[in-house]
N, C-alpha and C positions, 0 to 999 in steps of 0.2 A: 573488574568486569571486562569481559572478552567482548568486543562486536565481531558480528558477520560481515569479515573482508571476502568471500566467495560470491558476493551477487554484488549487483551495482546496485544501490538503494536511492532512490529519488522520493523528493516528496514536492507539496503546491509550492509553487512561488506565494499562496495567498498566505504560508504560514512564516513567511518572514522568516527572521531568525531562533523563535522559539523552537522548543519542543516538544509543542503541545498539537502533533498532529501524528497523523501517518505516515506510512513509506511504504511505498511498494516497489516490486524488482521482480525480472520474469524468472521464471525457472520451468528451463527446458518449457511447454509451449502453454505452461498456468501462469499466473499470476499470485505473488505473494507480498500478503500485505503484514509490515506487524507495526507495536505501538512504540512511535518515536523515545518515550520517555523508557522506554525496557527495550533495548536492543539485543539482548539474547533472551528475551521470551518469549511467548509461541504466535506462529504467524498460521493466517488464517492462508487456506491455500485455492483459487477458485478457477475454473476450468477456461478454456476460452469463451464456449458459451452462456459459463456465469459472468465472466468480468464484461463481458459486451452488454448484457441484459443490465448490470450495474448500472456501468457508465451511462446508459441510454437512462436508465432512469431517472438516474442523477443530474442528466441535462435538459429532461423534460421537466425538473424540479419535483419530481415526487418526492421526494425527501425535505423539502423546503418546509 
């Protein structure tokens, strides 16, 4: 299995050492996210106006 060396992939500090979370990495001026556990399969790709409208949600806890 290949990983994706062309983007810098980061994920939460909350996920420790596992690989039971996300990663995300810009491309060019979106945001792409895929699943830690599958590093070469398919990432979801979201605009700047989507990943801001995320993250806002995410810290007003809609998702909680």
């Amino acid at each position: 299995m290949q990983t994706d060396t062309s983007h810098q992939w980061i994920r939460s500090t909350y996920s420790g050492w596992s690989n039971l979370c996300v990663e995300v990495a810009r491309r060019g001026h979106c945001m792409i996210v895929r699943d830690s556990k599958q590093p070469t399969g398919p990432v979801l790709i979201a605009s700047p106006v989507q990943w801001s409208a995320f993250v806002e949600a995410v810290s007003g806890g809609e998702f909680d």
